[in-house]
C-alpha positions in Angstrom: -19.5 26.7 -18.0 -20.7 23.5 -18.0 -24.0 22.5 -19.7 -27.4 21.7 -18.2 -27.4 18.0 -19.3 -24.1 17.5 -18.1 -24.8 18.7 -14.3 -28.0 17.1 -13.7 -28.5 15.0 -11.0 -31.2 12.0 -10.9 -32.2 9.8 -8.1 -31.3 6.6 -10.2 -28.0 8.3 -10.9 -27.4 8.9 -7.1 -28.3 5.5 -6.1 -25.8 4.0 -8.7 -22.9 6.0 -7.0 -24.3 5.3 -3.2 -25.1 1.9 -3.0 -21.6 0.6 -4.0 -19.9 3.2 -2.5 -21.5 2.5 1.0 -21.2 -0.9 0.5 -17.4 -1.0 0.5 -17.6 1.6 3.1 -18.8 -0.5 5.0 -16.8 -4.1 4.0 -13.0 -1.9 4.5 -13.9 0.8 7.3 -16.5 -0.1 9.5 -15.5 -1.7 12.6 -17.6 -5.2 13.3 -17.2 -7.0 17.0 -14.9 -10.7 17.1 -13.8 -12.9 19.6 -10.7 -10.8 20.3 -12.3 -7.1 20.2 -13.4 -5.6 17.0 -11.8 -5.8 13.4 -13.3 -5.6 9.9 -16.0 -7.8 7.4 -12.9 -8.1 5.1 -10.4 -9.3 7.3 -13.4 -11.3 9.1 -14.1 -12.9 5.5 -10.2 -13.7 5.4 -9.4 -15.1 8.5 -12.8 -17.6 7.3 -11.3 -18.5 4.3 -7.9 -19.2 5.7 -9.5 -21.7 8.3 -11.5 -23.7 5.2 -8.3 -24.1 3.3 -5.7 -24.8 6.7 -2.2 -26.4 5.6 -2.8 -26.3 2.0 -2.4 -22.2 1.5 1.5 -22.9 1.6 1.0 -25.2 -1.4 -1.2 -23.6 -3.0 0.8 -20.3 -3.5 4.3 -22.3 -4.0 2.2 -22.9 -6.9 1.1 -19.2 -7.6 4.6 -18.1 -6.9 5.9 -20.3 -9.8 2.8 -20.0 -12.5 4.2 -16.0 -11.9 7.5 -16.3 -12.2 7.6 -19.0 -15.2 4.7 -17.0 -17.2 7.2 -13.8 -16.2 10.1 -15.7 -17.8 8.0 -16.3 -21.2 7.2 -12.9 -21.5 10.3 -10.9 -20.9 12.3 -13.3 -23.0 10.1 -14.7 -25.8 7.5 -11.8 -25.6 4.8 -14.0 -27.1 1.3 -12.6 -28.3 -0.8 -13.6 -25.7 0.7 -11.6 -23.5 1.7 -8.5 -25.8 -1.6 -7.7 -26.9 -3.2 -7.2 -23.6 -2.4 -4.4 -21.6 -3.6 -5.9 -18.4 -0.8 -9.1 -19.2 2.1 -6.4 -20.2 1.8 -4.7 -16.9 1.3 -8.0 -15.3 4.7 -10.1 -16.3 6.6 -7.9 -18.7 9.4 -6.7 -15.8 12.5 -5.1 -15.5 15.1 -8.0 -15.0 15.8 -7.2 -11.6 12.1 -7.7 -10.8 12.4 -10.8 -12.9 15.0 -12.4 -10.9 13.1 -11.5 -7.6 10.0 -13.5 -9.2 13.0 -16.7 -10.1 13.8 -16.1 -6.8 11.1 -16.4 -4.8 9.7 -19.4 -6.4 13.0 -21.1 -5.9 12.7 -19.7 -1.9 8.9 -21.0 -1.8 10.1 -25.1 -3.4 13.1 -25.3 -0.3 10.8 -24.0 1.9 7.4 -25.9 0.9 9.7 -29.1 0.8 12.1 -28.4 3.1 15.2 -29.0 0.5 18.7 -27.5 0.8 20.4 -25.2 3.5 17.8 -25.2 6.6 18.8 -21.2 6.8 16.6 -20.8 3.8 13.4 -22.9 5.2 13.7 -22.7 9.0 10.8 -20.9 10.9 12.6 -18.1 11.3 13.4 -17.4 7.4 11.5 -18.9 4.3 9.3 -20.7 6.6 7.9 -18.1 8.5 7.1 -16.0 5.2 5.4 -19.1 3.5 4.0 -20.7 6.3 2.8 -17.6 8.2 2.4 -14.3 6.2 1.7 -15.9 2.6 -1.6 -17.7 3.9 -2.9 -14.3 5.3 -1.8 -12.6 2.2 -3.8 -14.9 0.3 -6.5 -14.4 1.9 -6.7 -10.4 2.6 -5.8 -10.3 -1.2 -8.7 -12.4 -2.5 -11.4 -10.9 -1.0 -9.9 -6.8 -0.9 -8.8 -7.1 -4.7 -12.4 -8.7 -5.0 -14.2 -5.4 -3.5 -11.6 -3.0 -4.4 -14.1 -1.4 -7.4 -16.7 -0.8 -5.0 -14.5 2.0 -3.4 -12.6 2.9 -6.6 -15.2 2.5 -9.8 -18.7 3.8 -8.7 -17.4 8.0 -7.6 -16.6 7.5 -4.0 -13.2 9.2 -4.9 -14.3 12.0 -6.8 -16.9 12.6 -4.4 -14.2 13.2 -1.9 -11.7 14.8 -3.9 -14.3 17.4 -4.6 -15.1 18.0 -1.4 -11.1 18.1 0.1 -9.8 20.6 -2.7 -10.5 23.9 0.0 -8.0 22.2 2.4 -5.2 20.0 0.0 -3.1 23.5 -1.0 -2.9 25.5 2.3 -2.6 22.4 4.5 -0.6 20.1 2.2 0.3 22.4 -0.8 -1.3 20.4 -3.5 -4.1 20.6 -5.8 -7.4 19.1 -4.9 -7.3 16.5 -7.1 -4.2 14.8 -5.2 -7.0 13.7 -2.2 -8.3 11.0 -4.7 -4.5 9.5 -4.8 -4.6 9.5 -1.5 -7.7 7.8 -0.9 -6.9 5.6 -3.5 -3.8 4.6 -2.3 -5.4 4.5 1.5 -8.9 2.1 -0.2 -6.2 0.4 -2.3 -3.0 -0.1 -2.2 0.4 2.5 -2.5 1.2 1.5 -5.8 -2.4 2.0 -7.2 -1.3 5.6 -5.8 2.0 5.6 -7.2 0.4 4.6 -10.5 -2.4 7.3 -10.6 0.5 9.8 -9.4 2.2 9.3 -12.6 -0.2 9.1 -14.9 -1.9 12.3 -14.3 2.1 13.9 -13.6 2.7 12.7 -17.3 -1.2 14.3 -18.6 -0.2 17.8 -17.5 -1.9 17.8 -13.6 1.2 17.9 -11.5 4.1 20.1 -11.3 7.5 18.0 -10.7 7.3 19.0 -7.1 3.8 18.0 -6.4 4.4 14.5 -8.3 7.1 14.1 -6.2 5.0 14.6 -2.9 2.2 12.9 -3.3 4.2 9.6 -4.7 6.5 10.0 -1.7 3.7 11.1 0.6 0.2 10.4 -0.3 0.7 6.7 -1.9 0.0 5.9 2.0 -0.5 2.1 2.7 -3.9 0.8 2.3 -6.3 -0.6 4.8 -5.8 -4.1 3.4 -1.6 -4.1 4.6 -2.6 -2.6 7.9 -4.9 -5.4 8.7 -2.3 -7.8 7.4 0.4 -6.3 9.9 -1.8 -5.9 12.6 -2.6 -10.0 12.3 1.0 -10.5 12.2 1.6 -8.5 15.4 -1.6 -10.3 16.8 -3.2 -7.0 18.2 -5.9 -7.3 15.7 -8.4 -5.8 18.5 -6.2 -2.4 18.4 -7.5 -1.9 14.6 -9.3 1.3 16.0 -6.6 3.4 17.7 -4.0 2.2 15.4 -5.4 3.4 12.1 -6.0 6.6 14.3 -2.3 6.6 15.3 -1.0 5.9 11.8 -3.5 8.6 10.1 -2.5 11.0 12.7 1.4 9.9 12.0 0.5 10.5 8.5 -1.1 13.3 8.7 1.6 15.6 10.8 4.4 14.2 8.0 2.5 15.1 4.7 2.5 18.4 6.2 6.3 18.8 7.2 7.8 16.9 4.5 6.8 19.5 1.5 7.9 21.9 2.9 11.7 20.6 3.8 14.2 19.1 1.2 14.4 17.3 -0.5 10.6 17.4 -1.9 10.9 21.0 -1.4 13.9 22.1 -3.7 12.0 20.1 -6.9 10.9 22.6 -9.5 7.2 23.6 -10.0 7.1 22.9 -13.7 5.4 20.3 -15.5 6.1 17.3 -17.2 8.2 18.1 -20.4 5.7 16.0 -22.9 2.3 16.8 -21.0 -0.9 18.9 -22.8 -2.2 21.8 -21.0 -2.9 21.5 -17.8 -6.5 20.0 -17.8 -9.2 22.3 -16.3 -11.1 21.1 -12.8 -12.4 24.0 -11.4 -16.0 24.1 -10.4 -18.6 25.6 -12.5 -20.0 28.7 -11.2 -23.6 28.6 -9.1 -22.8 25.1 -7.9 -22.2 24.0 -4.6 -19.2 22.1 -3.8 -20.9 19.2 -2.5 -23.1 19.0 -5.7 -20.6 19.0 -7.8 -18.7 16.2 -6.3 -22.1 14.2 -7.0 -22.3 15.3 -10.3 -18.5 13.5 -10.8 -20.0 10.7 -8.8 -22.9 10.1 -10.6 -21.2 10.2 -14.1 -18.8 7.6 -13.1 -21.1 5.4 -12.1 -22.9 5.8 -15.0 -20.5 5.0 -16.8 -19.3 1.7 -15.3 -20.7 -1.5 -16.3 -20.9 -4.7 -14.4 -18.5 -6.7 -16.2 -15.8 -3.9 -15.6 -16.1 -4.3 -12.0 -16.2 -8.2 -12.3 -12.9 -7.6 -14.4 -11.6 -5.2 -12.4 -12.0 -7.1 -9.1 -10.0 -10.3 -10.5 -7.1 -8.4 -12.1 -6.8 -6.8 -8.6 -6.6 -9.6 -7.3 -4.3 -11.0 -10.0 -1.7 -8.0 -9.1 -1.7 -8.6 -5.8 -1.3 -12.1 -5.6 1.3 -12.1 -9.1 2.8 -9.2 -8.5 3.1 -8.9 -4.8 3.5 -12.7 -2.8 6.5 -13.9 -5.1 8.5 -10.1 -4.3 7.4 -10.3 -0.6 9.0 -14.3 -0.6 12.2 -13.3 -2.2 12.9 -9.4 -0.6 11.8 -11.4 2.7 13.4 -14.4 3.0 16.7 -12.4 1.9 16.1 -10.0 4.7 15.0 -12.9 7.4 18.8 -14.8 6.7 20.7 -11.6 6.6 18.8 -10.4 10.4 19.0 -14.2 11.5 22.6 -15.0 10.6 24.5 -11.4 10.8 24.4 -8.7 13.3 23.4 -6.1 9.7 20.3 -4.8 11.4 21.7 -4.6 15.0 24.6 -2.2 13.7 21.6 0.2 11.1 19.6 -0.2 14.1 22.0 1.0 16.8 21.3 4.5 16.7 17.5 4.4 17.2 18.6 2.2 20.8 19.1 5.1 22.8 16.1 7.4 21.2 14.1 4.7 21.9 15.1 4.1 25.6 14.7 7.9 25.9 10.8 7.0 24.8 10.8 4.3 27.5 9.7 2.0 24.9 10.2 -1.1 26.4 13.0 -3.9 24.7 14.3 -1.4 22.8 17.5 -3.3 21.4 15.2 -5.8 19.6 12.7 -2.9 18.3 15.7 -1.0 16.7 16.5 -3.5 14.4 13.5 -2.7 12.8 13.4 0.8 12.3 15.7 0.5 8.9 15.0 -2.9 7.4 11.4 -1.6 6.8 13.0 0.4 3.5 13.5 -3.0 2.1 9.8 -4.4 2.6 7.3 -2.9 4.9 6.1 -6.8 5.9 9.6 -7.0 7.4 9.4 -5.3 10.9 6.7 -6.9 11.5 7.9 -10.2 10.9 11.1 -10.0 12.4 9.5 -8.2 15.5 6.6 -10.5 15.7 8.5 -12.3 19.3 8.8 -9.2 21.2 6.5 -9.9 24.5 5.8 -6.2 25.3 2.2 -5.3 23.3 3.4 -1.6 23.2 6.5 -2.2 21.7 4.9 -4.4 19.1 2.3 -1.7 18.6 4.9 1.1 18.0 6.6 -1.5 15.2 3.0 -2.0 13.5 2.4 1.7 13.1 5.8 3.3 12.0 6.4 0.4 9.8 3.2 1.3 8.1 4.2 4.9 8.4 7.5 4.9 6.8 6.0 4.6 3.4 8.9 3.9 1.2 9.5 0.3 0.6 11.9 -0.9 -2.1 10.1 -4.0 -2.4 6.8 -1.2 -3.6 6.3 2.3 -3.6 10.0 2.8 -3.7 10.6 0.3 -7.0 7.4 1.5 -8.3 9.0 5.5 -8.0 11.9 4.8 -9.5 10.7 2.8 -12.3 8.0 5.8 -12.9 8.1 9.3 -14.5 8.0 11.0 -11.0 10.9 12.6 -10.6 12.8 11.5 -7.6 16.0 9.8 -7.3 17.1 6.7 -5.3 18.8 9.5 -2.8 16.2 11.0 -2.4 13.5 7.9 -1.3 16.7 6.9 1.4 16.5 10.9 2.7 12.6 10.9 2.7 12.3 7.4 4.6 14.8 8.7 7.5 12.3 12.1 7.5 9.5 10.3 7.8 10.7 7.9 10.5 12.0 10.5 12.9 8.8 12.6 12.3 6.5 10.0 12.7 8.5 8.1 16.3 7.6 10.4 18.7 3.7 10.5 17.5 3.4 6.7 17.6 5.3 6.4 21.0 2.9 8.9 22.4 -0.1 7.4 21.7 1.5 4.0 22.5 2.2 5.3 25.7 -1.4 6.2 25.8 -3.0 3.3 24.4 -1.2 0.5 26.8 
């Protein structure tokens, strides 16, 4: 049982938790009116940034591209102090070489394209200009100000709150503990990997079974508001933002409940991880409502978090995203962008999904096939590569399964493998088929209905 002290609830405590909270409520979910329909304040704020700074975006993150990958270089090969004795740094720029390379890599893809040096398949408008000159500036923007207000979601006990409150229906619908709504709505606030990330953290302190971590890091680390905005903007159906977050949490939805139940997630062992402590206790304490309980957790973690956290926390954010993000997205995409522009790769993976999506009368279906599979690369890629297809429904169907697909290599799918959570490479290829066929039909449908 809990003691007095410790479940009180005062009105300065409740404002601390509320104010914030409803705040970024209302910055990443409410819907505001534009000139094309309705979208967001954050991707309002971003598309006003992006018109103040015009052509120099490109520039300016050819610059952040390489600042990342030369400060990456320093400390994976010299490990200097600076960046070994802060955590924030070591999780920043201390890589596996692979990632490394893609950093080298993209910086060397951002100079050819910026200056336009070398083979014109790299810089084109088709390939590395397309990313650089197109997606990069919008990614710079939707980064700044969403890493910026991130903590207003995540810091002041929005998501304990709602965890509390979703634990009656997380085991029977989804078979998973309560707690694994607050990855969820991290991942959904955040980002995937802050999901992925949280996942294995609380798999490795004892809260997960192997099966559950599996799930919920294959599952629940869904894409976050921010990447929807940014593929809906590259689609240019920004004034669909309503009905296609309602098509991709439906989509969602309907696949976290099949896939847990079907292997592979469903053959992994219930036991937990082999180092963890006892399994940490979050029941609720007895004569205590639900719903006052999740504002006791609320309450506490705001009280707990000071200003200059937030401040912090909103510029490392935004320091991962932009670091850790742009210069993977320039060098997994421009890669991708030469192999679809100069071999027929993606036409042949594609093929299959040609006649299922002629069944679904989805309308230039050839083109749309192509990129049903190369979204396991990079989810960005779909919707760059089917940006040019005139039909809006088409384009629509591309946004929402691309989103839907969940397991990017380029991401979630690096981030898995790299992590704790047991699942093998396998295993992410089998999952991102499921999810794909289970998710098709539910998007076509309510493309049909939408258009």
């Amino acid at each position: 049982m809990q003691s007095n002290h410790h479940t009180k609830l005062s009105s300065e405590g409740i404002l601390r938790f509320a104010l914030p909270s409803l705040i970024g409520i209302f910055l990443f979910m409410i819907p505001i009116p534009n000139d094309e329909g309705v979208t967001i304040p954050i991707a309002k704020l971003a598309g006003w940034l992006q018109g103040l700074f015009g052509t120099t975006l490109p520039g300016i993150m050819t610059i952040v591209i390489s600042i990342t990958a030369i400060l990456t270089t320093i400390a994976v090969i010299i490990k200097p102090n600076w960046v070994t004795k802060r955590p924030f740094l070591v999780s920043l720029l201390k890589v596996s070489p692979v990632w490394l390379l893609a950093r080298i890599l993209g910086m060397i893809f951002a100079i050819l394209t910026l200056y336009k040096i070398g083979p014109e398949w790299i810089w084109s408008e088709a390939t590395g200009g397309l990313l650089l000159n197109d997606l990069i500036p919008i990614l710079f923007s939707v980064f700044l100000f969403a890493g910026i207000f991130l903590p207003l979601l995540l810091n002041f006990g929005l998501l304990e709150f709602c965890g509390t409150l979703l634990t009656k229906i997380m085991r029977p619908i989804f078979t998973l503990p309560g707690r694994s709504s607050i990855d969820c709505l991290a991942s959904w606030m955040g980002d995937g990997t802050i999901g992925v990330l949280l996942t294995s953290k609380q798999y490795e302190e004892g809260y997960y079974t192997k099966r559950e971590a599996a799930v919920i890091g294959t599952t629940f680390s869904v894409v976050s508001i921010t990447f929807s905005i940014v593929v809906l903007q590259q689609m240019k159906l920004e004034q669909y933002f309503i009905p296609y977050y309602i098509t991709i949490v439906l989509a969602g939805v309907v696949a976290a409940v099949i896939m847990p139940r079907i292997p592979p997630l469903s053959r992994k062992p219930d036991t937990t991880f082999e180092s963890a402590a006892e399994t940490p206790d979050d029941t609720i304490p007895e004569n205590m409502s639900r719903f006052r309980w999740g504002l006791v957790l609320a309450t506490r973690t705001a009280k707990d978090n000071r200003t200059s956290n937030v401040v912090k926390g909103g510029i490392q954010n935004v320091l991962d995203m932009w670091m850790g993000v742009i210069p993977i997205v320039m060098a997994i995409g421009t890669v991708a962008l030469i192999i679809a522009e100069t071999t027929p790769v993606f036409s042949y993976l594609g093929a299959p999904f040609v006649p299922i999506l002629n069944v679904m009368q989805v309308p230039e279906a050839a083109e749309a096939a192509q990129t049903m599979v190369i979204g396991f690369a990079d989810m960005f890629l779909p919707a760059i590569i089917g940006a040019d297809i005139e039909s809006d429904l088409t384009r629509f169907v591309i946004a929402s399964l691309s989103v839907s697909q969940l397991i990017y290599m380029s991401e979630v799918g690096g981030l898995l493998l790299g992590s704790k959570v047991p699942v093998r490479f396998i295993d992410l290829v089998i999952i991102f088929l499921q999810r794909t066929l289970i998710s098709l039909p539910i998007i076509v449908i309510m493309a049909h209905i939408i258009f």
